[in-house]
OpenMM code with the backbone's topology and positions (N, CA, C; nanometers):
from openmm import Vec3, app, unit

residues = "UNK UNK UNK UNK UNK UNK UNK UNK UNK UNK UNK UNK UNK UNK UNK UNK UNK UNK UNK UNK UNK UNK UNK UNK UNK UNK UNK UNK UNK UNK UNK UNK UNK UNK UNK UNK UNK UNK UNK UNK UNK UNK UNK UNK UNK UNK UNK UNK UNK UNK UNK UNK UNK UNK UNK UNK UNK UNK UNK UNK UNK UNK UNK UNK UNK UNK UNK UNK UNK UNK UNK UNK UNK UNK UNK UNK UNK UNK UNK UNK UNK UNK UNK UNK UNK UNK UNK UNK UNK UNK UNK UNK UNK UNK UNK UNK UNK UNK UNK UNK UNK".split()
positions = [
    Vec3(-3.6579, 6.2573, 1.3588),
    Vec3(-3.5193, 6.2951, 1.3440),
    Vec3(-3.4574, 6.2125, 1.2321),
    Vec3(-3.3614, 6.2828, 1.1450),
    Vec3(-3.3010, 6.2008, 1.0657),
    Vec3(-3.1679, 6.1300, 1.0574),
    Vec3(-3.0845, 6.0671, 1.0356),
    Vec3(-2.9692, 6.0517, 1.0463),
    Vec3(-2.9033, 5.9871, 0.9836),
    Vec3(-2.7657, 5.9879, 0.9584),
    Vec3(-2.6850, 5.9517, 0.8153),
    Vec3(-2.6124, 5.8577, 0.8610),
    Vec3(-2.6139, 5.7331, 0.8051),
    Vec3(-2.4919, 5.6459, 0.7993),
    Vec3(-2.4160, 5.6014, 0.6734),
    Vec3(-2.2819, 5.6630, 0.7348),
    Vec3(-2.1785, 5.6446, 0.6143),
    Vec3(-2.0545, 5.5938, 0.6049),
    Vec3(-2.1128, 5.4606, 0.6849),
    Vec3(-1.9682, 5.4147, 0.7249),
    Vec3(-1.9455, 5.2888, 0.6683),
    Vec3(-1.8961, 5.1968, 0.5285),
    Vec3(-1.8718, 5.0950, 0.4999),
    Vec3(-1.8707, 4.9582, 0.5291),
    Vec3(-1.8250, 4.9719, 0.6459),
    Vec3(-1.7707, 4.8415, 0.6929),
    Vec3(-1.8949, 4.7065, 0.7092),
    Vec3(-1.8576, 4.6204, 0.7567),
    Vec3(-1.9390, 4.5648, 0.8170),
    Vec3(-2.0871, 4.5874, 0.8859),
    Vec3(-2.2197, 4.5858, 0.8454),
    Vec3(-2.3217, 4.6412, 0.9608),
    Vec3(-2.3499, 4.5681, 1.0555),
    Vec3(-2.3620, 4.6648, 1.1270),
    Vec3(-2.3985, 4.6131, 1.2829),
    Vec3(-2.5719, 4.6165, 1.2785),
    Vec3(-2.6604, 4.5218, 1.2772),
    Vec3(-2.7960, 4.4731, 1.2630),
    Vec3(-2.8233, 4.4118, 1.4462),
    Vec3(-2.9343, 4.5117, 1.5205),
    Vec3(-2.9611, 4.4803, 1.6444),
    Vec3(-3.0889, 4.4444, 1.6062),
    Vec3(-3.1465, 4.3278, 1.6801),
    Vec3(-3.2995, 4.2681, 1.6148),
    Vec3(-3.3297, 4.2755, 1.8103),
    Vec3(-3.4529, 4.3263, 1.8070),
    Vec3(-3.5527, 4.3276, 1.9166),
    Vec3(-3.6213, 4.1923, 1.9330),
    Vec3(-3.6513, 4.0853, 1.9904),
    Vec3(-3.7094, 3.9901, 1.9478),
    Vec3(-3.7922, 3.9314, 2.0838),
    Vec3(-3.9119, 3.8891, 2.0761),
    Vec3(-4.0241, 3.8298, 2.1789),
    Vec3(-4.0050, 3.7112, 2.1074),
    Vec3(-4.0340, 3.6154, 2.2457),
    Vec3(-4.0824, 3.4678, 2.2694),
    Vec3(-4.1978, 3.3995, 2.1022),
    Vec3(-4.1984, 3.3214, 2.1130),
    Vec3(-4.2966, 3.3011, 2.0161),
    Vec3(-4.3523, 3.3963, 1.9066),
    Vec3(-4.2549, 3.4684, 1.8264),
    Vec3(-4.3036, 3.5661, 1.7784),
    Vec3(-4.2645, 3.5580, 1.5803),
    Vec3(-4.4014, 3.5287, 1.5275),
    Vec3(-4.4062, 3.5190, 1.4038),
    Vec3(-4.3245, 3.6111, 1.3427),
    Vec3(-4.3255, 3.7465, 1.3765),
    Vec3(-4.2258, 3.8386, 1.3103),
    Vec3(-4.1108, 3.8651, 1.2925),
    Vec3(-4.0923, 3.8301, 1.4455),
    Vec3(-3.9185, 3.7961, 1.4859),
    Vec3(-3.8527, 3.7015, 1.3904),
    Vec3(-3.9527, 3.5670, 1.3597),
    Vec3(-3.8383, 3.4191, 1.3023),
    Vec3(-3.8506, 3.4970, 1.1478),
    Vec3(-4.0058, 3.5610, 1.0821),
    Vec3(-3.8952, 3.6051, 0.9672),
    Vec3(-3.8274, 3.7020, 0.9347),
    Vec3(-3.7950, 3.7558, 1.0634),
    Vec3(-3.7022, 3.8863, 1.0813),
    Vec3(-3.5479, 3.8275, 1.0679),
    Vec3(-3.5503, 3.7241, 1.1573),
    Vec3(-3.4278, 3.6322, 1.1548),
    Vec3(-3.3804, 3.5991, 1.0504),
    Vec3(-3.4627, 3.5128, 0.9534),
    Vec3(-3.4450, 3.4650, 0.8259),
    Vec3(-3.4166, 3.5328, 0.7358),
    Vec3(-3.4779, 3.6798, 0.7695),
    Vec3(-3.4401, 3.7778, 0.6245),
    Vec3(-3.2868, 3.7809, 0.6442),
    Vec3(-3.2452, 3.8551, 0.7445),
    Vec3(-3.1341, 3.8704, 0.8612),
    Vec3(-3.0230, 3.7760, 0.7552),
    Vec3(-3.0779, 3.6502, 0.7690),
    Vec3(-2.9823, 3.5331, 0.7718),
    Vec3(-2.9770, 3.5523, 0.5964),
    Vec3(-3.0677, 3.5643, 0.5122),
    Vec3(-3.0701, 3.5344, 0.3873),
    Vec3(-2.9871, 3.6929, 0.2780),
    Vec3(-3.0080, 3.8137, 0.3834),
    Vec3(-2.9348, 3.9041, 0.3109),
    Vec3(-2.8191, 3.9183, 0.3707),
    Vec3(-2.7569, 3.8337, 0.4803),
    Vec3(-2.5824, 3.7841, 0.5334),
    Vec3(-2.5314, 3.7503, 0.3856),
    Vec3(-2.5885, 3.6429, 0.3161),
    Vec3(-2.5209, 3.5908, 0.1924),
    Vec3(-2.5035, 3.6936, 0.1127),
    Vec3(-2.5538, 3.8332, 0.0987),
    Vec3(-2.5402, 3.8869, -0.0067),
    Vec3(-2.4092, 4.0471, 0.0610),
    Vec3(-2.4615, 4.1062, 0.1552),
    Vec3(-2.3986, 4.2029, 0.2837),
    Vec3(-2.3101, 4.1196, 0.3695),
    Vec3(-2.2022, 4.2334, 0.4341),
    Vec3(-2.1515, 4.1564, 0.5634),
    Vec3(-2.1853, 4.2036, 0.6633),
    Vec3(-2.2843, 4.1604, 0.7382),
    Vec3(-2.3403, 4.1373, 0.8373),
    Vec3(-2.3452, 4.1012, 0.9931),
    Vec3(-2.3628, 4.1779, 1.0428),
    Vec3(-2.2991, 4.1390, 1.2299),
    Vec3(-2.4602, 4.0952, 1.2443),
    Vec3(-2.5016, 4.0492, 1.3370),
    Vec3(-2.6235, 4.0526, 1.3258),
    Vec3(-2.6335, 4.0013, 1.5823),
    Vec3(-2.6796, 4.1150, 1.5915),
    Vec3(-2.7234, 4.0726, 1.7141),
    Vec3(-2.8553, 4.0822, 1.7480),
    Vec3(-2.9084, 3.9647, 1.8595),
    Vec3(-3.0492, 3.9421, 1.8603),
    Vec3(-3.0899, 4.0023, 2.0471),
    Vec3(-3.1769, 4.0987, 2.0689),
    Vec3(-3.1543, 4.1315, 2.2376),
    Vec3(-3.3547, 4.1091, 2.2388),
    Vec3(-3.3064, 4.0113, 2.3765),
    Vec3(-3.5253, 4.0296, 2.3963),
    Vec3(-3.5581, 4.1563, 2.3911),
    Vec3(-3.6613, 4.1863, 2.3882),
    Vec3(-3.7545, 4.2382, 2.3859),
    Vec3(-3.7688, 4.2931, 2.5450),
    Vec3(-3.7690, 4.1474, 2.5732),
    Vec3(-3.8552, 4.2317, 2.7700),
    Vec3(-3.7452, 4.2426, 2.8913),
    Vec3(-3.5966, 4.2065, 2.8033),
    Vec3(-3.4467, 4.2588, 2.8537),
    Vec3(-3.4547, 4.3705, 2.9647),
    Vec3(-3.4011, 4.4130, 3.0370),
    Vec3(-3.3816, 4.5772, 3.0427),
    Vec3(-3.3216, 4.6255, 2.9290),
    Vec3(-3.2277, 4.6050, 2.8848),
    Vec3(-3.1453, 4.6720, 2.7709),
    Vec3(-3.2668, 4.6426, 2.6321),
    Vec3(-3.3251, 4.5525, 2.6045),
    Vec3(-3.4406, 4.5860, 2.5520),
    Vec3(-3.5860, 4.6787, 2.5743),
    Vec3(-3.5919, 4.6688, 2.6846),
    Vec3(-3.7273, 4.7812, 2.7591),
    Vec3(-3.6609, 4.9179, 2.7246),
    Vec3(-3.5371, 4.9280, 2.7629),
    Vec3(-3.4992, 5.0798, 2.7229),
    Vec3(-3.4671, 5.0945, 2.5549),
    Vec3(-3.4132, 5.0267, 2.5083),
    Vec3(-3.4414, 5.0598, 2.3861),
    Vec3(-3.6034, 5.0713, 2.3271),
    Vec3(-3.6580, 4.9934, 2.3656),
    Vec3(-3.7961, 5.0227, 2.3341),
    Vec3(-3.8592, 5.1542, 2.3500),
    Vec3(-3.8149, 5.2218, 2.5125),
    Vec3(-3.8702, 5.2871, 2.5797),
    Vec3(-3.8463, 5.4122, 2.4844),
    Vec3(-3.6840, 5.4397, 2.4246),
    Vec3(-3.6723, 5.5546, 2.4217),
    Vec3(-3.6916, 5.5756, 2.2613),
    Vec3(-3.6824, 5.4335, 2.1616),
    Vec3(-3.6958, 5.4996, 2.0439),
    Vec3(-3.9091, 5.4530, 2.0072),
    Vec3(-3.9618, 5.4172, 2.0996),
    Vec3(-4.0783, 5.3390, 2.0695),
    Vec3(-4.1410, 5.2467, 2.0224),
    Vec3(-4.0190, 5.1527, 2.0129),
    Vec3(-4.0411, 5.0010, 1.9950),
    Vec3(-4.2086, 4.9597, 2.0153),
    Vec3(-4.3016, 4.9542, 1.9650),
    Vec3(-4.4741, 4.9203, 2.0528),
    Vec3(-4.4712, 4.7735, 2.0145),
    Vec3(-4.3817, 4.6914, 1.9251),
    Vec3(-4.4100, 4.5515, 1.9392),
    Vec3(-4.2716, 4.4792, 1.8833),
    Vec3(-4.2133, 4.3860, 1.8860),
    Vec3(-4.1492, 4.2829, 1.8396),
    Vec3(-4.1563, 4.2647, 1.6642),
    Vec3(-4.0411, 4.2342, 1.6098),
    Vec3(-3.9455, 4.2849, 1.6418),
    Vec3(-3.8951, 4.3964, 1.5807),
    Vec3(-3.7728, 4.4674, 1.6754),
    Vec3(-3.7370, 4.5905, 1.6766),
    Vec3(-3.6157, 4.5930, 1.5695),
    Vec3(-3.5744, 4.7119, 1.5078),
    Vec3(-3.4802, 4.6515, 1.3907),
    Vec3(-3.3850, 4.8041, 1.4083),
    Vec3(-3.2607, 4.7653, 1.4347),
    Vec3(-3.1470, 4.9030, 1.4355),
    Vec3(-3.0330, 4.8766, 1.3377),
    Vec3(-3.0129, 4.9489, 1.3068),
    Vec3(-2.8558, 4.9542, 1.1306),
    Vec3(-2.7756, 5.0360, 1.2204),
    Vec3(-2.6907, 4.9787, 1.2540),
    Vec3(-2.5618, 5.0844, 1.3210),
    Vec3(-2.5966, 5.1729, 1.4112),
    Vec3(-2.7116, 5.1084, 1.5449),
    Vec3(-2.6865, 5.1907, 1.6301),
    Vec3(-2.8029, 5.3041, 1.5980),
    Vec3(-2.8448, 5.2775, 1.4556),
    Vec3(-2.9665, 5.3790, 1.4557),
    Vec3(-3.1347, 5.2854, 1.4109),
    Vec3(-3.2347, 5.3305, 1.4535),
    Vec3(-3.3607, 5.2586, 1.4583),
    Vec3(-3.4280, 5.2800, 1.3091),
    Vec3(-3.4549, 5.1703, 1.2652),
    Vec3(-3.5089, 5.1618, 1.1304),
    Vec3(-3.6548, 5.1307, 1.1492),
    Vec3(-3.7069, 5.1089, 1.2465),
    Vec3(-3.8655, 5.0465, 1.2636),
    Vec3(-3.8886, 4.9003, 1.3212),
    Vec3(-4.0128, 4.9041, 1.3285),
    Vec3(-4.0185, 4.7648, 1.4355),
    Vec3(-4.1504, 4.7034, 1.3614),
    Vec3(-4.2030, 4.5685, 1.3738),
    Vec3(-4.2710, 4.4738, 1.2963),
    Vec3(-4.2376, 4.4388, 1.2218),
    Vec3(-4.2950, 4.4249, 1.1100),
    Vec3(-4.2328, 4.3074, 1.0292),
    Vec3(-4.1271, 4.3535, 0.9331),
    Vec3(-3.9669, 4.2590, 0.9346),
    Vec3(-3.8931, 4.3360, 0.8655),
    Vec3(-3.9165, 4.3195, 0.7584),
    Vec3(-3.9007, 4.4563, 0.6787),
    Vec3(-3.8847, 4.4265, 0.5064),
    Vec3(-3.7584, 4.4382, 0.4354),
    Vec3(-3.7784, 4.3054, 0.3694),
    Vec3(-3.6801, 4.2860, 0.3146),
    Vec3(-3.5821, 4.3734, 0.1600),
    Vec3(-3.6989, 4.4373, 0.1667),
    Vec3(-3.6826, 4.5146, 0.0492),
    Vec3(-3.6055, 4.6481, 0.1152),
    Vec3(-3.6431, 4.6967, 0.1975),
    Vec3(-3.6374, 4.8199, 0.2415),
    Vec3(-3.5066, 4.8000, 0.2993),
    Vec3(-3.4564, 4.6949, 0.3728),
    Vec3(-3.3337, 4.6816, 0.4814),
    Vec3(-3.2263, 4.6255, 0.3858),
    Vec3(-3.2746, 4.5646, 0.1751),
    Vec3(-3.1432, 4.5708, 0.1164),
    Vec3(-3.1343, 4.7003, 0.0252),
    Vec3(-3.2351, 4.7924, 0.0782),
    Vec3(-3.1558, 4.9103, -0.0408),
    Vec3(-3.1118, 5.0091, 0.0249),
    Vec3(-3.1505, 5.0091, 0.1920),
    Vec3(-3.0330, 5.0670, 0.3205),
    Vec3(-2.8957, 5.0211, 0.2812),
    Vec3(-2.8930, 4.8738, 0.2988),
    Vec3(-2.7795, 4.8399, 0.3258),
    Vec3(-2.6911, 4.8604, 0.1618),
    Vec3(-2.7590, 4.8362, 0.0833),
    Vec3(-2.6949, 4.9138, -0.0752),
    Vec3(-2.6260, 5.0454, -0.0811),
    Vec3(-2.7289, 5.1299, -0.0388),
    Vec3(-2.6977, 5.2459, -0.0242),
    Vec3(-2.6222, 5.3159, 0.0227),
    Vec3(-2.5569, 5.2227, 0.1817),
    Vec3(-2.4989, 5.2387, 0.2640),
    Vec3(-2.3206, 5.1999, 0.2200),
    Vec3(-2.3223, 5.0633, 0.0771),
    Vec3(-2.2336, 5.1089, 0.0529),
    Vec3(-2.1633, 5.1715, -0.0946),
    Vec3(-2.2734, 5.2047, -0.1750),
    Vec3(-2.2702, 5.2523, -0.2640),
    Vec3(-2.2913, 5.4178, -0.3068),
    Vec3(-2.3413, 5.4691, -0.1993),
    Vec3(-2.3985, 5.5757, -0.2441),
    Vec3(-2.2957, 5.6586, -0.0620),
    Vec3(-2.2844, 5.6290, 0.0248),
    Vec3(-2.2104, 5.7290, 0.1163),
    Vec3(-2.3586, 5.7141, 0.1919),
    Vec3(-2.3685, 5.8283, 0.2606),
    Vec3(-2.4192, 5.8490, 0.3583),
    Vec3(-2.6196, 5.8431, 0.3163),
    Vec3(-2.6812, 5.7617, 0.3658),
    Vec3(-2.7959, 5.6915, 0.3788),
    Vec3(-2.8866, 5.7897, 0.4999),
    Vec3(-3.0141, 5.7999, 0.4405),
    Vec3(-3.1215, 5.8993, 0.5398),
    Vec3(-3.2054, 5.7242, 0.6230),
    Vec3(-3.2128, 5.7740, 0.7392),
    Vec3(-3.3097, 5.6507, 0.7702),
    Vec3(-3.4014, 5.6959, 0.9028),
    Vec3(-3.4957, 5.6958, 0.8744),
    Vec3(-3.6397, 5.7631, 0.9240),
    Vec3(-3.6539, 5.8783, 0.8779),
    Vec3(-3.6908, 5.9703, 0.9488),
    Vec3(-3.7874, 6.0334, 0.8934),
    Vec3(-3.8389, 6.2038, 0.9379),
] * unit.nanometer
topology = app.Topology()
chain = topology.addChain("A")
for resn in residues:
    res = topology.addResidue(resn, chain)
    for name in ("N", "CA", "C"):
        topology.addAtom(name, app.Element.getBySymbol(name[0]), res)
């Protein structure tokens, strides 16, 4: 399914995140390092949560960590950093942004 976000403001960034998890801390860090450049909400929910299990459940989260832009699912493992600043570019330069697929 595809879906458009075209809304300016501030993003809302939901990070999926497990215990000890190499992907998660540089999921965090990207997180933290493209705040300086975007304005950035940034919330972090476990992984093995309920409110994490169901997000997992329903968009298919299969590992840590999980990565959402406003409420919509961008993919899960390792974040890229490349890919999550030309969303967030796009998002406010260009209007309405495709994300998946």
């Amino acid at each position: 399914m595809t879906t458009f976000i075209n809304d300016r403001r501030t993003a809302h960034i939901l990070l999926l995140t497990a215990d000890d998890c190499h992907f998660c801390e540089q999921g965090e860090n990207t997180l933290h390092k493209l705040r300086r450049e975007f304005p950035l909400e940034i919330e972090e929910i476990a992984l093995a949560s309920a409110r994490g299990q169901e997000l997992s459940e329903r968009f298919g989260v299969l590992f840590a960590p999980g990565l959402f832009l406003d409420g919509h699912f961008v993919g899960f493992g390792r974040v890229s950093e490349r890919k999550l600043r030309k969303l967030l570019q796009q998002r406010i330069t260009s209007g309405p942004i495709e994300v998946g697929g």
